[in-house]
VOMARMI-661612 format. One record per residue (C-alpha): x, y, z; residue number from 1. Coordinates in pm, 1 decimal, decimal comma, always signed. Layout:
SITE         px         py         pz     k
SITE          X          Y          Z   NUM
...
***
This chain:
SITE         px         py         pz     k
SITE    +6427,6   +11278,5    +4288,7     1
SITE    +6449,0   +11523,4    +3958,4     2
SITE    +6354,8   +11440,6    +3673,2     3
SITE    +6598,0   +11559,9    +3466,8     4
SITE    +6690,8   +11323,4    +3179,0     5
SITE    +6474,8   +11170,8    +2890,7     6
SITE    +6341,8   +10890,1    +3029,4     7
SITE    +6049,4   +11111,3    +3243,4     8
SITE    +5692,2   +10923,4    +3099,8     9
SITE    +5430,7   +11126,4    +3030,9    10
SITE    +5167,7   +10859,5    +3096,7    11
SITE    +5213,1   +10932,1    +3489,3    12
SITE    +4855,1   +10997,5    +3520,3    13
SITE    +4707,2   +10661,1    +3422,3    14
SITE    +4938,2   +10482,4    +3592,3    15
SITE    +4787,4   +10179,4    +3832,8    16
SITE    +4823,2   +10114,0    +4179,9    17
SITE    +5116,8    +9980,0    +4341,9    18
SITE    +4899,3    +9626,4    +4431,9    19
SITE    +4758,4    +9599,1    +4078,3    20
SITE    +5114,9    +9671,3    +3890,3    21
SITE    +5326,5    +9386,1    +4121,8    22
SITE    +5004,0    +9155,2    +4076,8    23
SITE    +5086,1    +9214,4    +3707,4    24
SITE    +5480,9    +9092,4    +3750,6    25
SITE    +5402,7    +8741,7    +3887,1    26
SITE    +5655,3    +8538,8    +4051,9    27
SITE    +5916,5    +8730,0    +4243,3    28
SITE    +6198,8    +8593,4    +4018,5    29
SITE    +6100,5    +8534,8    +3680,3    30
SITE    +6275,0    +8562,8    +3371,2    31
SITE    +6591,1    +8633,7    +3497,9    32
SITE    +6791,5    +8886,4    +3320,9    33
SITE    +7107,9    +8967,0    +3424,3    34
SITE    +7139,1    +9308,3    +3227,5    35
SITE    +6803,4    +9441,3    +3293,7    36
SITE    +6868,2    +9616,7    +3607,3    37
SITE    +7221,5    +9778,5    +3552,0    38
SITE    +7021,2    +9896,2    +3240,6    39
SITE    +6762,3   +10022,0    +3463,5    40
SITE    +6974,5   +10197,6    +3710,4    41
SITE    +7188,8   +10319,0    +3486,6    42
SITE    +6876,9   +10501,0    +3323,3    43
SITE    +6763,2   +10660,8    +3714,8    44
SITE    +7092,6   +10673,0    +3887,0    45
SITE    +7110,9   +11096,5    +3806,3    46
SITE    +6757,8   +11099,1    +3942,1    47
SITE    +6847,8   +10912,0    +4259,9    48
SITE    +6975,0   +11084,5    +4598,6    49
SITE    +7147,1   +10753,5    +4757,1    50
SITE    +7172,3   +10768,8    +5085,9    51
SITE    +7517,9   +10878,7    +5236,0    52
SITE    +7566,5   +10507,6    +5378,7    53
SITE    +7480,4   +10176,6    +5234,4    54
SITE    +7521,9    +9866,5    +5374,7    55
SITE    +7448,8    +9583,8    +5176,3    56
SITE    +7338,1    +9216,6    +5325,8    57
SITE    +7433,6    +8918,3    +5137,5    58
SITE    +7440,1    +8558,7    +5186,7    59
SITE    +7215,6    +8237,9    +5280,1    60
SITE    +7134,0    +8208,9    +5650,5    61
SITE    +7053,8    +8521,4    +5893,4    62
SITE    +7008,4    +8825,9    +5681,2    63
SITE    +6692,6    +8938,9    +5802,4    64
SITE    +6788,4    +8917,4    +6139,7    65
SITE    +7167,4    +9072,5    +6092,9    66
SITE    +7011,3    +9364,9    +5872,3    67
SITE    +6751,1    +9444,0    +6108,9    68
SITE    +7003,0    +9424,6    +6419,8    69
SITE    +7189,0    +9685,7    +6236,9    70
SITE    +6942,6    +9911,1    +6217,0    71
SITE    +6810,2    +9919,7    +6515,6    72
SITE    +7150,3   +10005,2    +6650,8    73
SITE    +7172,7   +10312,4    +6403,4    74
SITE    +6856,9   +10394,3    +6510,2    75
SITE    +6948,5   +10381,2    +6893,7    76
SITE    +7195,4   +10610,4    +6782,1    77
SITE    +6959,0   +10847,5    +6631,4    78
SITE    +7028,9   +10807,8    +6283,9    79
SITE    +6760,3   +10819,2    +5965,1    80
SITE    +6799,0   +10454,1    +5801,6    81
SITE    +6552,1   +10231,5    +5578,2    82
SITE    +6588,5    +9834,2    +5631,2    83
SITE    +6515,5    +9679,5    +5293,7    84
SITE    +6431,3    +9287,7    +5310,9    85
SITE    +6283,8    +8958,4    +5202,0    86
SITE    +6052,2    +8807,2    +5133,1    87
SITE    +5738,0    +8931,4    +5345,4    88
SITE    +5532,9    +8731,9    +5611,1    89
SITE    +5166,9    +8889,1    +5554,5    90
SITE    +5234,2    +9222,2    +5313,4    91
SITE    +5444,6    +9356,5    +5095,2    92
SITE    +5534,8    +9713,5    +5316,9    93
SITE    +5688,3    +9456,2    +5548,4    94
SITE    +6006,8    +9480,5    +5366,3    95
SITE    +6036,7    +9845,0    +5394,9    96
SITE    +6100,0    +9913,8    +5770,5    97
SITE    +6190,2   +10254,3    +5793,3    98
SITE    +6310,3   +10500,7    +6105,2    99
SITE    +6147,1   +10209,3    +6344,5   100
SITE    +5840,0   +10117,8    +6167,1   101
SITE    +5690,3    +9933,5    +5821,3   102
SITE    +5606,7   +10204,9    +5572,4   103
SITE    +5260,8   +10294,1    +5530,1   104
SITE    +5030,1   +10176,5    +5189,2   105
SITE    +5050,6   +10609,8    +5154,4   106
SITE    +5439,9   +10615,3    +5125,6   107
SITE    +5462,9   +10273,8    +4951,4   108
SITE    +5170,9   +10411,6    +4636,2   109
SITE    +5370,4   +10809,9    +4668,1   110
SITE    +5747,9   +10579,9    +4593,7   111
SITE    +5539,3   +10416,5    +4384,0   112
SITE    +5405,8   +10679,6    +4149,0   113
SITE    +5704,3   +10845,8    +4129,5   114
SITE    +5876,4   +10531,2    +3964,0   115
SITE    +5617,3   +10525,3    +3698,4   116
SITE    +5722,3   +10857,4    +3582,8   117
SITE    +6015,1   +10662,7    +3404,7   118
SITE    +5958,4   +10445,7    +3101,3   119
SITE    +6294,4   +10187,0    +3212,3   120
SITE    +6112,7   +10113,9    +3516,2   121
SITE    +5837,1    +9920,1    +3360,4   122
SITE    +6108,6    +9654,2    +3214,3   123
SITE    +6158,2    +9547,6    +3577,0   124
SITE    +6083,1    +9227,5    +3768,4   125
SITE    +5920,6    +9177,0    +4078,7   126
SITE    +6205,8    +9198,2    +4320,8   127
SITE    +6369,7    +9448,3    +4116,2   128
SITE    +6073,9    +9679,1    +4104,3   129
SITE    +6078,9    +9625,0    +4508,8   130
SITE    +6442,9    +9756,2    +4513,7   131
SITE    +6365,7   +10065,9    +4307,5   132
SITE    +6107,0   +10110,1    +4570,8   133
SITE    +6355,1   +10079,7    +4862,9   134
SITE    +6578,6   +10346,1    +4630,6   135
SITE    +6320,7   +10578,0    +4618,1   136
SITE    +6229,3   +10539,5    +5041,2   137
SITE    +6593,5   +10568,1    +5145,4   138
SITE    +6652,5   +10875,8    +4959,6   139
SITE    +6574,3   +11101,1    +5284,4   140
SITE    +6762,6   +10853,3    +5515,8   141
SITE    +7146,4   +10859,4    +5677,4   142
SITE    +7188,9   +10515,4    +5614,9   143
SITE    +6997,7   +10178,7    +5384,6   144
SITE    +7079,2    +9883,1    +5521,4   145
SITE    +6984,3    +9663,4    +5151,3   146
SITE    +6943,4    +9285,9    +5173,3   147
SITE    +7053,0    +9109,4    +4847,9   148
SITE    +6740,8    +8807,0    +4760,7   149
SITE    +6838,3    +8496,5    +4611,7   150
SITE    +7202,4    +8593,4    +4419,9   151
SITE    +7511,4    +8821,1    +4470,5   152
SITE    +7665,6    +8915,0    +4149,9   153
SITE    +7358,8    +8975,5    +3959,2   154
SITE    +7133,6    +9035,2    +4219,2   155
SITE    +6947,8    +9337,6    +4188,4   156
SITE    +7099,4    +9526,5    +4437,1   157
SITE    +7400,5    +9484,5    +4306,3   158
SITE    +7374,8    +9794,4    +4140,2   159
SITE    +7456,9    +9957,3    +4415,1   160
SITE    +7806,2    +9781,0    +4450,6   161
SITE    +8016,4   +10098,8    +4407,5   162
SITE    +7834,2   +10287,0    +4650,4   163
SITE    +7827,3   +10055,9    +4892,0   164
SITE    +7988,2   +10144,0    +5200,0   165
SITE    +8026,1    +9819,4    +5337,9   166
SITE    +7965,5    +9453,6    +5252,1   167
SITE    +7813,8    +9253,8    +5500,4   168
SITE    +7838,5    +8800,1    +5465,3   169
SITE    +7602,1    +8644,3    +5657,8   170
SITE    +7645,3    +8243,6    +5655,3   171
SITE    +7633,9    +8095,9    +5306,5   172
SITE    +7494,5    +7777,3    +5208,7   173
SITE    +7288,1    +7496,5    +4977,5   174
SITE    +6980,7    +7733,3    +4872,3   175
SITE    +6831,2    +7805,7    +4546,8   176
SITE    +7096,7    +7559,5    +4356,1   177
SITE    +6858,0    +7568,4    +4035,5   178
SITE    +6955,0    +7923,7    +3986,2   179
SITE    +7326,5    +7969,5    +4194,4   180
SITE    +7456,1    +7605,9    +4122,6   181
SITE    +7470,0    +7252,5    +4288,8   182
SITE    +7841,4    +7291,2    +4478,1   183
SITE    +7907,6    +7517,5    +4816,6   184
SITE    +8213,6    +7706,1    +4537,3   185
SITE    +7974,3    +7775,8    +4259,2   186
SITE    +7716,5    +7964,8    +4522,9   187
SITE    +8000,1    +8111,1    +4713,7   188
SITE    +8144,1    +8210,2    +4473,6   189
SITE    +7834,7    +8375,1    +4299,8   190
SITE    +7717,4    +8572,5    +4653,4   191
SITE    +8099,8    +8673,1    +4716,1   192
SITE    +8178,8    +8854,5    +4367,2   193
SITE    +7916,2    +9140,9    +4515,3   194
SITE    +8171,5    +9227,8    +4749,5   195
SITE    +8197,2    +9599,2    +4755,7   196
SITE    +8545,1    +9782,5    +4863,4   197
SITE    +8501,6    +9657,8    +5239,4   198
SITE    +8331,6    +9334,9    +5370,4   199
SITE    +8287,8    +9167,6    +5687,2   200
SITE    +8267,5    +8775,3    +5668,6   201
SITE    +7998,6    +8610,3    +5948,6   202
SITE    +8138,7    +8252,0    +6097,2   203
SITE    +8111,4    +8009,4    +5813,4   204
SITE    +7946,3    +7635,4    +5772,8   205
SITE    +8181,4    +7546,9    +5507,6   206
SITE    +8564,5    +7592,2    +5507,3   207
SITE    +8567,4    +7673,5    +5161,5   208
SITE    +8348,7    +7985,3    +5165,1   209
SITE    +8626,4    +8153,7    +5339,6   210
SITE    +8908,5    +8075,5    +5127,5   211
SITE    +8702,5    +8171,3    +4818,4   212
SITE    +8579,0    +8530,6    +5014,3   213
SITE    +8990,0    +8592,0    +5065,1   214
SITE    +9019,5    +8541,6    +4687,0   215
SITE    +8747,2    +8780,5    +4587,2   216
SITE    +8874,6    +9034,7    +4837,2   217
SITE    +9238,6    +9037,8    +4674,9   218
SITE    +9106,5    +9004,4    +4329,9   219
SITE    +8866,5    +9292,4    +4402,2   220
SITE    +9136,4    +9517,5    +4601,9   221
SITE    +8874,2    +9484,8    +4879,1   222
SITE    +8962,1    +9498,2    +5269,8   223
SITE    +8805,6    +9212,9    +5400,7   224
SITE    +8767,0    +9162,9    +5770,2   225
SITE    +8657,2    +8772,4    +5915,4   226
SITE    +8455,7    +8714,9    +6202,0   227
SITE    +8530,8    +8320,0    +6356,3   228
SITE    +8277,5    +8115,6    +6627,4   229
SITE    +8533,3    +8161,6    +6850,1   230
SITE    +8530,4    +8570,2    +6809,3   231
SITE    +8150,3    +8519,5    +6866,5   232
SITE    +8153,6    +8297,1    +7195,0   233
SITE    +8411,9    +8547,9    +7336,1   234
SITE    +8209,2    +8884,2    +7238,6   235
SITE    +7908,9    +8697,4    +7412,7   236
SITE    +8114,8    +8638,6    +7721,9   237
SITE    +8210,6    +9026,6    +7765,5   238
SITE    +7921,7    +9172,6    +7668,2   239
SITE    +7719,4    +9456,7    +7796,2   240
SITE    +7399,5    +9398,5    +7707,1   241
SITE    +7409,1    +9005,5    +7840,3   242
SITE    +7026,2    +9071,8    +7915,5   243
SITE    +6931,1    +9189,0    +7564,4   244
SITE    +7051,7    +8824,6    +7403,3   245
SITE    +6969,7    +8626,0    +7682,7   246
SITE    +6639,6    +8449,3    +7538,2   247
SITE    +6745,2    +8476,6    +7184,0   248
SITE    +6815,5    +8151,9    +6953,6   249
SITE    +7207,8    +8086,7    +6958,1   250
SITE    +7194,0    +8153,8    +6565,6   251
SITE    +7044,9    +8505,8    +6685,4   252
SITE    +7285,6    +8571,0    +6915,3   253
SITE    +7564,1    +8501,7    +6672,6   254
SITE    +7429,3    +8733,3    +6382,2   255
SITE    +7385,9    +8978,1    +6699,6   256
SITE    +7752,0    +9005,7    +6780,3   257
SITE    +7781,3    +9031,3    +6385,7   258
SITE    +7565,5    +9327,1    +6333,3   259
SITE    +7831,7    +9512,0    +6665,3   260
SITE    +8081,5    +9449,1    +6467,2   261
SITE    +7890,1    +9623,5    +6129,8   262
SITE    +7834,5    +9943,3    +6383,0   263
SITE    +8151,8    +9928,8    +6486,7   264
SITE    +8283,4    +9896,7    +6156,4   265
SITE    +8098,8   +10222,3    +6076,9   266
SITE    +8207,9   +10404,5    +6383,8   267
SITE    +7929,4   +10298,1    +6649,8   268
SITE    +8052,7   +10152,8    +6944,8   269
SITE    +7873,4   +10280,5    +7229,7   270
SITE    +7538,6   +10151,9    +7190,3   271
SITE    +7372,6   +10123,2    +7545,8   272
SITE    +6963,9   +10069,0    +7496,6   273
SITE    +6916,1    +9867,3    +7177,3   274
SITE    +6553,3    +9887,9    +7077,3   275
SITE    +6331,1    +9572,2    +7095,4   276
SITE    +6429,0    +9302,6    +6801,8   277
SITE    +6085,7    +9282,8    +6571,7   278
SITE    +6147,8    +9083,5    +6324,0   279
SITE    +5887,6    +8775,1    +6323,9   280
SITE    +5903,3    +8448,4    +6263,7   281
SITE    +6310,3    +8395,2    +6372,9   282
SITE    +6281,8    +8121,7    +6649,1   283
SITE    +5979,4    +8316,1    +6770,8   284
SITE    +5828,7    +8175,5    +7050,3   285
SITE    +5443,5    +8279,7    +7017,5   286
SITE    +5342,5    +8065,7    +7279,0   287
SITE    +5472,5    +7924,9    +7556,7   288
SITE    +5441,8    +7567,0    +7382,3   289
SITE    +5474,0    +7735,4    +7007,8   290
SITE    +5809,5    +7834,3    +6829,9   291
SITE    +5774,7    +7954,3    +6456,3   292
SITE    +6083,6    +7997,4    +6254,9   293
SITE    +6086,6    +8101,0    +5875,3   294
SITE    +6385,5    +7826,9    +5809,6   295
SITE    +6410,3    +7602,6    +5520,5   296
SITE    +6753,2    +7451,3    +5419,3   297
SITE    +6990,5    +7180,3    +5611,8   298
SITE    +7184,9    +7449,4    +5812,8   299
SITE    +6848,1    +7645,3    +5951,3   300
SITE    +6776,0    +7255,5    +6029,1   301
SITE    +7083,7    +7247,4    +6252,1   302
SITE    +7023,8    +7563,5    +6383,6   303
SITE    +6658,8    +7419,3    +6506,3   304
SITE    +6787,8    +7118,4    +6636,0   305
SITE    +7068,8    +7309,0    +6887,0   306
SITE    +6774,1    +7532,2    +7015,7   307
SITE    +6573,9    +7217,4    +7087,4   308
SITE    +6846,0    +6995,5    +7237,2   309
SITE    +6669,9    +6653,8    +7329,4   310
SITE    +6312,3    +6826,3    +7312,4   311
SITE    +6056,8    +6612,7    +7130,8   312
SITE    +5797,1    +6848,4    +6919,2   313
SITE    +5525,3    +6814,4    +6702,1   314
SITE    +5682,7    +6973,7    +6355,2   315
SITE    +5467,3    +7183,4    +6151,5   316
SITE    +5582,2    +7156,4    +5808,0   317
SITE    +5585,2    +7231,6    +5433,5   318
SITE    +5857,4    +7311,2    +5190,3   319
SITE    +5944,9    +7411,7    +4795,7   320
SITE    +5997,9    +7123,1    +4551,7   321
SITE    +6322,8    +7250,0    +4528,1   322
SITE    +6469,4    +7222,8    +4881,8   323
SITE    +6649,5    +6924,3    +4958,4   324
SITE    +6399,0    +6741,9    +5239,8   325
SITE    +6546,8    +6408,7    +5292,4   326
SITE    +6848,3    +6551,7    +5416,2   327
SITE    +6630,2    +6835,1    +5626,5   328
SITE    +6418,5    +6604,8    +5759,7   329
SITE    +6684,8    +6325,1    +5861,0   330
SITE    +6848,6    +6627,7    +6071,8   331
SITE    +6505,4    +6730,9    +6281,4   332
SITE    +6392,6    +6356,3    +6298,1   333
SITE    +6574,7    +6264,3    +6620,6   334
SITE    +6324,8    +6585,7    +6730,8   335
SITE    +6047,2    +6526,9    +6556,5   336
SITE    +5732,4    +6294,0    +6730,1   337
SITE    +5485,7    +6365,1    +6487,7   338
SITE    +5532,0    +6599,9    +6095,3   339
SITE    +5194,0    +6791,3    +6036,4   340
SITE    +5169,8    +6865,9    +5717,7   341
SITE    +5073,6    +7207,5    +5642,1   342
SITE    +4876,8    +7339,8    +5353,9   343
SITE    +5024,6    +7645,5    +5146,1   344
SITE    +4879,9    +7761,6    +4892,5   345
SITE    +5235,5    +7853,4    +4634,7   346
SITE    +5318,3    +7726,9    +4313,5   347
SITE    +5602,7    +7588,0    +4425,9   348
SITE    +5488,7    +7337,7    +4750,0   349
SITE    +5605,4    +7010,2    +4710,8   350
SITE    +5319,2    +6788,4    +4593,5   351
SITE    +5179,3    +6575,0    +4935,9   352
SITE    +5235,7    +6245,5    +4788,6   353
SITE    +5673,9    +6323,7    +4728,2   354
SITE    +5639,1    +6498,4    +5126,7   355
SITE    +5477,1    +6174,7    +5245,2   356
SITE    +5673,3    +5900,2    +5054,1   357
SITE    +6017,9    +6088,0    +5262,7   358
SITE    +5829,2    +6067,7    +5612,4   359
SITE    +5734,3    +5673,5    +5501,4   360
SITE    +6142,0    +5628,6    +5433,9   361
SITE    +6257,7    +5849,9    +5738,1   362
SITE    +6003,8    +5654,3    +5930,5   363
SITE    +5857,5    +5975,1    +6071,1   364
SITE    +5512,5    +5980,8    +6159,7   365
SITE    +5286,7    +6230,0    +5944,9   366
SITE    +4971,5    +6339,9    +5953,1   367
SITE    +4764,2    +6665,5    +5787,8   368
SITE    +4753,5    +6944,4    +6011,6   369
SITE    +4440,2    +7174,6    +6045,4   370
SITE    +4500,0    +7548,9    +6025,3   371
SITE    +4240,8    +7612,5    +6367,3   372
SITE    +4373,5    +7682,4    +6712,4   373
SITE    +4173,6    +7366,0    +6790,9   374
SITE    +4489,8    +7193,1    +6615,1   375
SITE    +4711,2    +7321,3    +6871,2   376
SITE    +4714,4    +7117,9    +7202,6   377
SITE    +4809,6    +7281,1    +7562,2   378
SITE    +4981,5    +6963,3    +7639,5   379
SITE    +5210,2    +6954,0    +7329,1   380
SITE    +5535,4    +7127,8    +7204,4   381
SITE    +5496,6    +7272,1    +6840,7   382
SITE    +5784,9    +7413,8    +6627,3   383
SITE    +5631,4    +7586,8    +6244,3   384
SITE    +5929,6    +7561,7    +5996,3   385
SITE    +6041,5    +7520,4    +5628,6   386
SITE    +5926,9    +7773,7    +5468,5   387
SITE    +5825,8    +8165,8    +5487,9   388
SITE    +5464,3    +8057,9    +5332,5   389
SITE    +5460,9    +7807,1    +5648,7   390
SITE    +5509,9    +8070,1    +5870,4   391
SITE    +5296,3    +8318,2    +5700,7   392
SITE    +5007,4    +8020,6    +5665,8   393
SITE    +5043,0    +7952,6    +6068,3   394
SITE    +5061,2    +8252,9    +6184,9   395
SITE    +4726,0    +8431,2    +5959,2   396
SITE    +4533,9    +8139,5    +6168,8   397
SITE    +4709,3    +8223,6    +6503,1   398
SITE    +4655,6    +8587,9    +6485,2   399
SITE    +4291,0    +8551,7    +6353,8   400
SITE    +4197,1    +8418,1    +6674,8   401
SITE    +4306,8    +8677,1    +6894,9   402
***
């Protein structure tokens, strides 16, 4: 990166450490301003060397998985490529997975440092500082596969829209309505306008989140290609690498087939020895008795319950005050023997009493759940969901013991 233009700050020196400066931003989305970051980028964008290919993840459901599918097949093929995603598990480098591996705290502090050269950056959120981080770590990379957070037309990496090489939908659904509306059209709708010049649409939930993505693509002059179930079951049928999918989640093996078709897309089609899928917490099976997924809405739900069929488990549970959990819960509950409630610590968590009055309604029995392996019983089946701070809380106790 040069640093050409006006904006250079001269205060580089006293400039504090990556952990101290995001402590300093609090919550990963607050005070939303639409116009901050184009102002931002626009500021950088002569300092920035974007990489020669970006591929930009947006919707709901599946991103992290579909992302880092796709670049594990560029890097099978020996390309350079930074995975940028959200939110993290245990630390923040998690969302910066780059040529095979999380960046270090040393390249995270160097990206960082440079950024505080310029004045605009200081303006920027949480999340938004993270993507100017990602900016600055795919610079030396063929190809930065960018997951969108929460939004679509104002999301932060947005930015990026005209140099995006490809647009890539993974299922869209009820999430986040407080900030992307209460009605399937209204988030849609908001996710869809990111669309760069081409797109790729994953299988859909709702009917309506195609018809609005073929109305973007005309009113954006955009070639939009759409991916059905049934293009899915038959890619599964003839595929080479049967083995690779075999144990994965159905909803894995679906955003699988999606990412082959991204490759594809870009001109990769002969991928033979796809490296080992490492993202955590996506219908991970820890144990032999322990599954641990980072879902939290009504479709991940449905998801859940067509990987456990008529298995009974013992549900280890939290969720946002935000998330709709009567109709979550009424999904899992022909699953569920027993909800253990698990403690997060996040401003956000649902207060007990409002988790416990639902279970007393659903009539699903509840009890508090103890973050020790002691809580954990040979004899029982135990599936971790609702939330990433679930997953993160869980698994913190499960890897202390080891």
């Amino acid at each position: 990166m040069s640093k050409s233009d006006s904006s250079v700050d001269s205060s580089l020196e006293s400039s504090t450490s990556l952990h101290a400066y995001l402590e300093s931003k609090g919550a990963e989305y607050a005070e939303f301003d639409k116009e901050r970051m184009p102002r931002i980028f626009a500021s950088l964008c002569a300092n920035f060397k974007l990489s020669s290919h970006i591929i930009h993840i947006l919707g709901t459901n599946g991103k992290g998985s579909t992302g880092r599918f796709i670049a594990l097949g560029l890097l099978e093929q020996g390309h350079s490529v930074l995975h940028f995603s959200s939110p993290h598990l245990h630390c923040f480098n998690e969302r910066f997975y780059k040529n095979g591996r999380i960046v270090s705290d040393e390249e995270l502090e160097a990206a960082h440092q440079i950024l505080q050269g310029y004045a605009c950056t200081k303006q920027a959120s949480y999340f938004e500082y993270a993507t100017l981080l990602a900016l600055v770590l795919a610079q030396e990379c063929e190809y930065f596969v960018c997951e969108a957070g929460l939004g679509g037309e104002f999301d932060s990496t947005s930015v990026l829209r005209e140099f995006v090489e490809l647009s890539v939908f993974t299922p869209i659904s009820y999430d986040h309505m407080e900030l992307l509306g209460e009605s399937i059209e209204s988030i849609a709708t908001t996710k869809l306008k990111a669309m760069s010049k081409c797109a790729i649409l994953a299988p859909q939930a709702y009917k309506e989140v195609e018809s609005i993505a073929k109305a973007t693509a005309k009113e954006l002059d955009s070639t939009l290609v759409i991916i059905t179930k049934d293009d899915i079951e038959s890619s599964l049928k003839s595929l080479d690498m049967a083995d690779y999918v075999r144990d994965f989640a159905p909803f894995l093996q679906e955003n699988f087939i999606v990412a082959l078709r991204v490759l594809k897309a870009l001109g990769i089609d002969d991928i033979a020895n796809m490296p080992k899928f490492d993202l955590p917490a996506r219908a991970q099976k820890i144990a032999p008795n322990v599954m641990i997924d980072v879902g939290h809405n009504a479709e991940c739900a449905r998801a859940m319950v067509q990987i456990l069929g008529n298995k009974r488990v013992n549900l280890v549970y939290n969720t946002f005050s935000q998330k709709d959990v009567r109709e979550i819960l009424t999904i899992v509950k022909p699953n569920i023997d027993q909800l253990l409630i698990c403690p997060i610590a996040h401003s956000r968590a649902m207060p007990r009493d409002e988790l416990v009055a639902i279970c007393a309604e659903l009539g699903i029995s509840y009890e508090e759940f103890v973050l020790s392996r002691s809580s954990i019983k040979d004899d029982k089946e135990y599936v971790v969901f609702g939330s990433f701070s679930v997953a993160e809380a869980f698994l913190e106790m499960w890897n202390a013991r080891r």
